[in-house]
N, C-alpha and C positions, 0 to 999 in steps of 0.2 A: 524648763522641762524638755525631755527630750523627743522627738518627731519621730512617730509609730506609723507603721505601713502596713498592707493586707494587701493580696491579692484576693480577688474571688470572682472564682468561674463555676459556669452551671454547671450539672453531671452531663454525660452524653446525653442521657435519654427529654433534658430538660433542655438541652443547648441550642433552643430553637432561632435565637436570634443571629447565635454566629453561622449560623447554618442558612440562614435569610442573606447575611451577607455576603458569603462563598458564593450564591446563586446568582445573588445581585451583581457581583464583579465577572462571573462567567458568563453569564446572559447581557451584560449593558455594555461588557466593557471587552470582552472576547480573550480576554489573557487565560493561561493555563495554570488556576488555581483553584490546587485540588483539598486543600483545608484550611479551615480558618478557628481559631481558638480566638475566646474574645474576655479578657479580663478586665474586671474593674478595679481601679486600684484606689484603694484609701491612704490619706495620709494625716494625722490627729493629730493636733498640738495643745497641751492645756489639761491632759487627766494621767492620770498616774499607770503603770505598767497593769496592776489586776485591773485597772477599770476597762483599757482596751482591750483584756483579757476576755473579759465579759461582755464587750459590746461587738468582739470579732464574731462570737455566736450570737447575738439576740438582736445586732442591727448591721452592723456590715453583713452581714449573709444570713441565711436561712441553711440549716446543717441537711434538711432532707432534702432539698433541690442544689448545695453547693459545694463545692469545692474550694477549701483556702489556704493559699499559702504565705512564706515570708518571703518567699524569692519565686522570681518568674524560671521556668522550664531552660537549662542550658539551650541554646539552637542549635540544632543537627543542621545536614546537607542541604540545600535548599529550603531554608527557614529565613524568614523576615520578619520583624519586628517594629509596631508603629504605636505610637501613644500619643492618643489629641486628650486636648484638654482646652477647657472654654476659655476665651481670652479675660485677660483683666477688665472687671467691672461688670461683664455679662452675669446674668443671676442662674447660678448652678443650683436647681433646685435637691439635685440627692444629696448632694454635700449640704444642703441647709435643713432639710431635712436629718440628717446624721448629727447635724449638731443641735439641733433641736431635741431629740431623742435621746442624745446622750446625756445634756443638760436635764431631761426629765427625770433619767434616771439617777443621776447622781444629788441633785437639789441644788450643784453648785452654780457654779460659773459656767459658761455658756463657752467649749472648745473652740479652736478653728479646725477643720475639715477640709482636703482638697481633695478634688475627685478625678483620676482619668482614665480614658478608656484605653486598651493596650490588646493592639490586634496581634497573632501570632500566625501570621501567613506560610503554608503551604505551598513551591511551585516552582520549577524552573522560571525566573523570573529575571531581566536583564532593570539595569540602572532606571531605563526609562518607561517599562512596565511599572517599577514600583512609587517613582514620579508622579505614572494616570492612574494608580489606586489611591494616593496621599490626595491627589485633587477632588478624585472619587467622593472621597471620607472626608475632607476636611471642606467645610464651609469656613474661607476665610471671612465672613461677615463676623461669624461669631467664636470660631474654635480657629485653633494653632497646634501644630506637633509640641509634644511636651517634651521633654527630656527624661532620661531615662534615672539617670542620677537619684542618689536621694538629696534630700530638703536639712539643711540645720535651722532654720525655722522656718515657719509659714507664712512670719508675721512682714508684711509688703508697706514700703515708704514710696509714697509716691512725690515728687516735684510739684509743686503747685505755678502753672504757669502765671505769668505776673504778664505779659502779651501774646496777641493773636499772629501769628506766624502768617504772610500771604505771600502767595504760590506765585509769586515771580516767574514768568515770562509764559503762564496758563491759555493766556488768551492766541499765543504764539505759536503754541504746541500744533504740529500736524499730524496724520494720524499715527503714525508707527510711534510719537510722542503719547499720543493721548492713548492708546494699550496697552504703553508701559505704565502708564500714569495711574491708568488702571489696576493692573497686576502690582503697583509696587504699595499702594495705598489699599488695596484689599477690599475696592467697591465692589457695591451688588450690581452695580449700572454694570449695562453694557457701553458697547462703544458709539451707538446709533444717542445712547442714551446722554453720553459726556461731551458727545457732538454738539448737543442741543442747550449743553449747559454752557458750552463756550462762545456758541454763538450767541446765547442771550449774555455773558459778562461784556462779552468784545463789540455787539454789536448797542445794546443798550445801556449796559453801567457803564460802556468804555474803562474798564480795568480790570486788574486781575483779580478773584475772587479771594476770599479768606479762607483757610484749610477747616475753619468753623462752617461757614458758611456749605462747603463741598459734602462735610460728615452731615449736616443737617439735612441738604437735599439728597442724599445717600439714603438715611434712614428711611425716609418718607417717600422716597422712590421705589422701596422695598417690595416684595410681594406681601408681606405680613401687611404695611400698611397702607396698601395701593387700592383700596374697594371701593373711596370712593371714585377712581379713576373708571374701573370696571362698571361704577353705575351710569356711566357718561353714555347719552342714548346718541346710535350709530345711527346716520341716515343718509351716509355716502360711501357704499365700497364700490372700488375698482381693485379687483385680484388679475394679476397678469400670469402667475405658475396655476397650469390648466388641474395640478394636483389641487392645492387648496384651493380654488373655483370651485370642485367640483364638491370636496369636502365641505362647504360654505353653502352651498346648491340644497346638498343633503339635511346643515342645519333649516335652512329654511324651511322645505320638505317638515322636518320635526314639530317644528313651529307651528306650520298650517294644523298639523294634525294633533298636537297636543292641546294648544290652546282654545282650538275650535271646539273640543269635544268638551271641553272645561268650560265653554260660555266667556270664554273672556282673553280678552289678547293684553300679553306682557308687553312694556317696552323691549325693544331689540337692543341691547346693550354687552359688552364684553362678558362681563359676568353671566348674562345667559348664553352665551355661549359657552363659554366654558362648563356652565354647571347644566344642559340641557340634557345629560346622560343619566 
């Protein structure tokens, strides 16, 4: 069967999120862009041309809040164009969604669906301006630039590995090593953070870790899954930048006066800090 596509963008007066992120990029990020159009693009494998006909209006878009097309807007003069799309194996909820939907409505077989987002930037914008909006928008944990291309099918084979690949010469890495090693593997860690992973292999396993073993403590070092670290109760700071001292000074201040007036004192742990607001 053949692989059917949509675009769909809100009207102006609904286009509140591309409108979130023009802000977002001018206020965090200080570049000079001055619109952002923000399309979601469908792509169906598995139903026949009337059924996507029918499902371009009743589940890809909403006719009174959208906009859709079968091709994205030519780019004029200073126009950029970017499409993430969630990496393989993360769970794209709108695309399962989409295919769940479509399935109900037809009785059949259950489509594939792929889903990406496709920004249309506005800006006099250089190489490396549009470099710090792709970092901006793209979380390499779990999304990647998609291609712009169309799809002759959707349907994905993957290799099933048959061994564990290990990261020869990890232990060895110094640090302009371990930042690439970073950027080239698309950790959530930081650098403080793969420091601490190399000195426990090099200093305790004595060897270099497994690229399994690396993704494992990646996930779990995540902020999604790091709470119970934040429950961990703090009963040693030393702050040397008189900035967060003093900021640190004021959580405590918050402390005396929230807790005391509640009858009861919290542990002091990361999480309450964080969530003391």
């Amino acid at each position: 069967m053949s692989v059917f596509r949509i675009y769909v963008e809100k009207k102006p007066a609904f286009a509140v999120e591309a409108n979130g992120v023009r802000h977002d990029i001018k206020a965090s990020l200080g570049l000079p862009v001055t619109g952002v159009r923000l399309f979601n693009r469908y792509d169906v494998e598995g139903i026949d041309e009337a059924t996507f006909e029918t499902a371009s209006r009743t589940i890809f878009s909403e006719p009174a809040v959208d906009v859709t097309s079968a091709e994205l807007p030519e780019l004029g003069a200073d126009q950029h164009i970017l499409a993430v799309e969630y990496l393989p194996g993360q769970f794209d909820q709108r695309a399962d969604s989409c295919e769940q939907c479509i399935q109900i409505m037809t009785q059949g077989e259950r489509p594939r669906v792929r889903n990406a987002r496709v920004y249309l930037i506005d800006g006099k914008l250089t190489e490396a301006d549009l470099e710090t909006i792709k970092g901006f928008l793209i979380n390499p944990v779990e999304s990647r630039e998609a291609s712009l291309e169309k799809f002759e099918t959707l349907a994905v084979n993957y290799d099933i590995p048959t061994t564990v690949a290990t990261l020869d010469g990890f232990i060895a890495l110094d640090e302009a090593g371990l930042a690439d090693f970073i950027a080239s593997y698309g950790l959530a860690m930081d650098l403080d953070d793969i420091k601490f992973c190399q000195a426990y292999f090099r200093d305790t396993e004595k060897r270099d870790p497994t690229i399994t073993e690396i993704r494992m403590i990646d996930t779990y070092w995540s902020d999604h899954c790091r709470h119970t670290t934040f429950s961990t109760i703090v009963d040693s700071v030393e702050i040397e930048d008189e900035a967060v001292k003093a900021t640190y000074e004021k959580y405590l201040g918050l402390r005396d006066e929230l807790y005391t007036a509640k009858g009861k004192k919290k542990n002091l742990t990361l999480m309450d800090i964080a969530t003391i607001g």
